[in-house]
Structures are given as structure tokens and as C-alpha cells.
N, C-alpha and C positions, 0 to 999 in steps of 0.2 A: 727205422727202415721199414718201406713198407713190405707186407709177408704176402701178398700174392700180388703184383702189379700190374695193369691194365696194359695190354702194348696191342698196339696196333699197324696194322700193316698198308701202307698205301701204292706199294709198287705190285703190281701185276705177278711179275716173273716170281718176283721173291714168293706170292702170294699159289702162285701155280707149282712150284716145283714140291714134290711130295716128302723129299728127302728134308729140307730146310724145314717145312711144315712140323713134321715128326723132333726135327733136332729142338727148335724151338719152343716148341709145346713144350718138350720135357723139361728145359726151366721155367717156362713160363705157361701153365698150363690156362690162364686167362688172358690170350690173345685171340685179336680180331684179323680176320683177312681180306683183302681185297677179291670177296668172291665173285664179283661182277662184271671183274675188268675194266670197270668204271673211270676213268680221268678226275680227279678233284679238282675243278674251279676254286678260287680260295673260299666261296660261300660255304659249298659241301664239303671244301678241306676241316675248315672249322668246325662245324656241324657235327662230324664223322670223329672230331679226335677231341672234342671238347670235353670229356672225361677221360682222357689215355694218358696213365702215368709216361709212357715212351711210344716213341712209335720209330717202326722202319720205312725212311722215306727215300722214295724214288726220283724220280723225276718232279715231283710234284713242285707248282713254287710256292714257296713259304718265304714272304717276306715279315719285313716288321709290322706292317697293319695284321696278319695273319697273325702273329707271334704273339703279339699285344694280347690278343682273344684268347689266347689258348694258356690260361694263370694254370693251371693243374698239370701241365707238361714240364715232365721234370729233363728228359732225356731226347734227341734227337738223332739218331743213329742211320747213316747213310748207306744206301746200299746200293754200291756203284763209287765211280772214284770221282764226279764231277759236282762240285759246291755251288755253281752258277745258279740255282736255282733255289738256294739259300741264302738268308741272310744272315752269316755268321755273324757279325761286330753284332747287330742285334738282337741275337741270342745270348748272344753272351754278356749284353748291358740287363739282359731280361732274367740272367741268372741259369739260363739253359744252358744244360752240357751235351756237346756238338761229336759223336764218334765217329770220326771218318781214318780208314784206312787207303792211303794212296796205293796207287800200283798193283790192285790185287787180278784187274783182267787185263793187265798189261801186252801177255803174250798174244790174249786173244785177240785183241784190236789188233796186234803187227801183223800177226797172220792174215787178217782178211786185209792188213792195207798189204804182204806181198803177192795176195791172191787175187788182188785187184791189180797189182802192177803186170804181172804175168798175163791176166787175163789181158789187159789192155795192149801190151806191145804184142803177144801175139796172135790178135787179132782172134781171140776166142768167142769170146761175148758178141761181138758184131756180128760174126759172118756165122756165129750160130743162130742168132734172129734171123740173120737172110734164110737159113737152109730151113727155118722151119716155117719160110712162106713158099718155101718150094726151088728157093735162089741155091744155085751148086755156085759159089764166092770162093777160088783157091787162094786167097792172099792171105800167105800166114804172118803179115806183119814183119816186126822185128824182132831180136833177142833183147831181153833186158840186160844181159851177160853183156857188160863193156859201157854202158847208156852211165850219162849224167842225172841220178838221183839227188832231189831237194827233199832234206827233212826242215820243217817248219815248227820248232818246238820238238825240243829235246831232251825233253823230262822222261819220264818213266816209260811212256809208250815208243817216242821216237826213239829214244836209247834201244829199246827192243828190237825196231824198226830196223837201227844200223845195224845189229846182232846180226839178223837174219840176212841183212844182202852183203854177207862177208864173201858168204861161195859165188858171189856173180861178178866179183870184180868191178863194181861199180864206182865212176868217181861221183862219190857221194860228200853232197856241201850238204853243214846243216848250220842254219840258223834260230838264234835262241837269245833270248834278253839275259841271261845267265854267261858266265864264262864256260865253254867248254870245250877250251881247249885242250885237256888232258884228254878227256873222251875221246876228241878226235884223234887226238895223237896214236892213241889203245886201239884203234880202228880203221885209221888210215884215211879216215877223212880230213874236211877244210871246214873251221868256222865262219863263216863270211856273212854279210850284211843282206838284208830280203832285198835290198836294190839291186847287189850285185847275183846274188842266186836267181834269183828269175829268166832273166834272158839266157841262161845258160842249160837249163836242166830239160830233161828229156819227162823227165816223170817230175810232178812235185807234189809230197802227202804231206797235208796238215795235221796237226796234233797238238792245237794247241787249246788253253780252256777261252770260253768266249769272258775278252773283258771289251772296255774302253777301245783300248788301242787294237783290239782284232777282230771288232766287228765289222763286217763288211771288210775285210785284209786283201780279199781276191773280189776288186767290184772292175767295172770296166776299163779302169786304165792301168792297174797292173794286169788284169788279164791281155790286154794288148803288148805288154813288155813281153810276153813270154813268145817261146817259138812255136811257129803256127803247126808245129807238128806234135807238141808236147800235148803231156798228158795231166789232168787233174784229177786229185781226187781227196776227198775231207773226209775224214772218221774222227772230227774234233765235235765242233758245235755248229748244225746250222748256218746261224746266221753270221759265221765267219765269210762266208762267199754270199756275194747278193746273187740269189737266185734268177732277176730277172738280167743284169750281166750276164749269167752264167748262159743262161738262154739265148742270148744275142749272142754271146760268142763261140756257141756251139751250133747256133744256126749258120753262122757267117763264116762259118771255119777258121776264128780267130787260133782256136786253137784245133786239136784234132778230136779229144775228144775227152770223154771224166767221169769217175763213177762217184756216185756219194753213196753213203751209209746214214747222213743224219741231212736235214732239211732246217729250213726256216718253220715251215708248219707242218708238225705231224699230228696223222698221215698228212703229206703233202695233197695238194686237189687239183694241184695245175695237172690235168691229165696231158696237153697237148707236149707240155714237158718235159714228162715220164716217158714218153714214147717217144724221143728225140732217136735218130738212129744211132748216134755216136754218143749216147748214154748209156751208164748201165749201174742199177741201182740196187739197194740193197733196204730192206726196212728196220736201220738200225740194231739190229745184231751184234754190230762188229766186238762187243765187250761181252756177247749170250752164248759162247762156248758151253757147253756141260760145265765142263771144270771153272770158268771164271763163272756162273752162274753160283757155284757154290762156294766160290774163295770169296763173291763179295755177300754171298749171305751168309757164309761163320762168319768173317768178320764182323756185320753187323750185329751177330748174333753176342759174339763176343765184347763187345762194347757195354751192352744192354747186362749183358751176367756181370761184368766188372763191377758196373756202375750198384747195381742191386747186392752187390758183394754176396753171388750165388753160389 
């Protein structure tokens, strides 16, 4: 085994918080960090880890062409709960061991998708951009208290999701490629099909990881099933909703209106976009809590001492 291992760091946050830095070092006192705040391309991903016994990675994408390059990578250790941006089967054809803990900023994401629902029925976000060009807007919207909520993906975050809108009394349908009927039972929701949740819901939050089948989930013609008064909003992946739909139908009032937390490209650059009046955005945060900031760097850190048998 080896007695002081190279690790290095490619996420930012993990790379910026002082407490994670400290915990780490102290088993690992030969790590590298993303002091630059840099993004890896996979050229300088390779480049940057081509002698790192392990590393903690972010966002960054590591495919197989990446994986292929990097023979001296013993360990892969994720920090955050999304794998889309990994090639697990090919790390693991390649002999690479993959530590990822699900659900560690679980609550954080529910949180900001109920602080986005709140925000959006009643009318906080909007009509505080009007008052801060001078506009006095009294329309307090709606209650969310009583309103048709859609969960899209019911795994760890959604689950959360329902948690938290027990005190609003909402009829909440959620749908999920999973049986989870018992869940709903425990909570007083409906499992039902994304054909039939759509036209019905007042809010609908995404939560689901970006595959095949969810890219593009919410492009123009399910966003036109929905009621022109409902609300969107994605704290999953991007490119689950096509951006330039989303744009047409927040321009055309297909719908009323929809806050994101993640984009197709970040930072996103469509400015005339970001400035839609019935948007309201967030620069993916929604899993950067203090406390989830640190449950998914022990975990990651945790992985890495297993592995090294520290």
C-alpha cells in the first residue's frame, strides 16, 4: 500500500472550504488543490492528475478517453452526489475504484427547491425585481398551502422534497421510473405517469439525474401540456429542460414562470435569458449549504482513508 498518496483535488468548493482542507491534509498530508478555480477541459484534466494516486472530483467530466490516460489513478472519489459526469462501467473495466456516497446534500437541494416554490407562488422574486427599479407591484400571488405539487424523480432529494411540503397540505403526485408506491402511501401522495402529472400541477420540481431518457424531459411540447399558470423549476441537471424551449415559453407565457439552479452551460451566457422577468435563478448552489458542503467532502474524504486503509 502506498505510505503517502498523491490526491488531488478538482472541485472548487471542496478545494475552497478551510475546514475540509485541514481534515484532509491530516490523512493525506500530499494533496493538491484546485487553487485557481480553474474548470478542467479533459486536456488539463489529464495533465493536472497524471501522477495523482486519487483524486476528488467534481463536476469535472472524466470519461473513458480521460480514464484511458490516467494508468497511475488508483481511486476516484466523488464529491457531490451526481455520476453524470463519470464514466463509471469504464472505470471499473480500467480497474478504478469509484467512492461515491448518494444523498449526502439531500436536504440542501429540498430546501432551496421549497424556497423556490414559496418564492414563486407568492410572488416574492418578481415583484422584488420590479421594486428595485422603482415599480411599488402589490400582487402577493398565491399560497402554495393547498396547490398541486409535481415531484419528477423520487430518490433521495425528491423524497426530501415530499418531507418538507407535508405542513402545506399539498396534493402532491410524484413521478419516478421506480415503484414508489409505499412512499406515497407514508405521505399522502399519488404515483402517477409524467403524461398524466403535467397538466395538472401548479408547481413542478425536477430531481432527477441527467440520462437518455431525461434529456431534454421539459422541451416544447411537454412544456405546452402544462397550465399556463404553473410554475417550473430544475435543481437536477441542466440539460433536462432545453433552455431555448424554456425561453419561448416563458416569453409567450406558456407557462407563468420558473426558477433554475443548474443550466445547460455554466455559467450560462445567454444574458437576454437571465433577465427574463418571470425567471429567477440561482448559480447552482442548491446542494452548497455549509452543512452539505461538508457531508459531501467527509464523505469523499472518507472513501479515500478506506481505500488507503488510513
Amino acid at each position: 500500500m502506498i505510505s503517502n498518496p498523491l490526491i488531488k483535488a478538482t472541485s472548487r468548493s471542496f478545494s475552497e472550504n478551510p475546514q475540509l482542507r485541514q481534515e484532509i491534509l491530516q490523512h493525506f498530508p500530499n494533496t493538491v488543490f484546485n487553487e485557481t478555480g480553474d474548470s478542467f477541459p479533459p486536456e488539463k484534466l489529464i495533465a493536472y492528475l497524471k501522477d495523482a494516486d486519487g483524486v476528488v472530483l467534481g463536476t469535472e467530466k472524466m470519461d473513458a478517453n480521460v480514464l484511458r490516460q490516467l494508468p497511475n489513478l488508483k481511486i476516484i472519489t466523488k464529491y457531490g452526489v451526481g455520476l453524470d459526469n463519470l464514466d463509471v462501467d469504464a472505470a471499473k473495466l480500467l480497474g478504478k475504484v469509484v467512492g461515491w456516497t448518494p444523498g449526502t446534500n439531500k436536504r440542501s437541494v429540498a430546501e432551496e427547491s421549497l424556497g423556490f416554490m414559496l418564492g414563486l407562488c407568492r410572488n416574492l422574486f418578481f415583484s422584488g425585481f420590479q421594486l428595485k427599479q422603482g415599480v411599488w407591484n402589490k400582487h402577493g400571488g398565491m399560497q402554495l398551502t393547498g396547490k398541486c405539487v409535481g415531484i419528477v424523480g423520487c430518490g433521495n432529494t425528491g423524497s426530501e422534497v415530499l418531507k418538507l411540503l407535508q405542513p402545506f397540505a399539498c396534493d402532491v403526485l410524484i413521478c419516478d421510473i421506480l415503484d414508489k408506491s409505499e412512499l406515497a402511501r407514508e405521505y399522502g401522495a399519488r404515483q402517477v405517469s409524467f403524461e398524466e402529472l403535467l397538466p395538472q400541477v401548479d408547481v413542478l420540481t425536477l430531481h432527477v439525474p441527467l440520462t437518455e431518457q431525461t434529456h431534454y424531459m421539459m422541451n416544447d411540447t411537454t412544456l405546452k401540456t402544462m397550465k399556463s399558470s404553473a410554475f417550473l423549476i430544475n435543481l437536477s441537471r441542466g440539460p433536462v429542460v432545453s433552455q431555448e424551449s424554456l425561453k419561448h415559453a416563458l416569453t409567450e407565457k406558456v407557462i407563468a414562470g420558473a426558477a433554475l439552479d443548474v443550466f445547460e452551460q455554466e455559467p450560462p451566457t445567454d444574458l437576454e435569458f437571465l433577465a427574463l422577468p418571470n425567471l429567477m435563478v440561482a448559480p447552482h448552489i442548491g446542494g452548497n449549504a455549509q452543512e452539505a458542503v461538508l457531508a459531501m467532502g467527509r464523505a469523499a474524504i472518507e472513501h479515500l482513508v478506506n481505500y488507503f486503509s488510513l
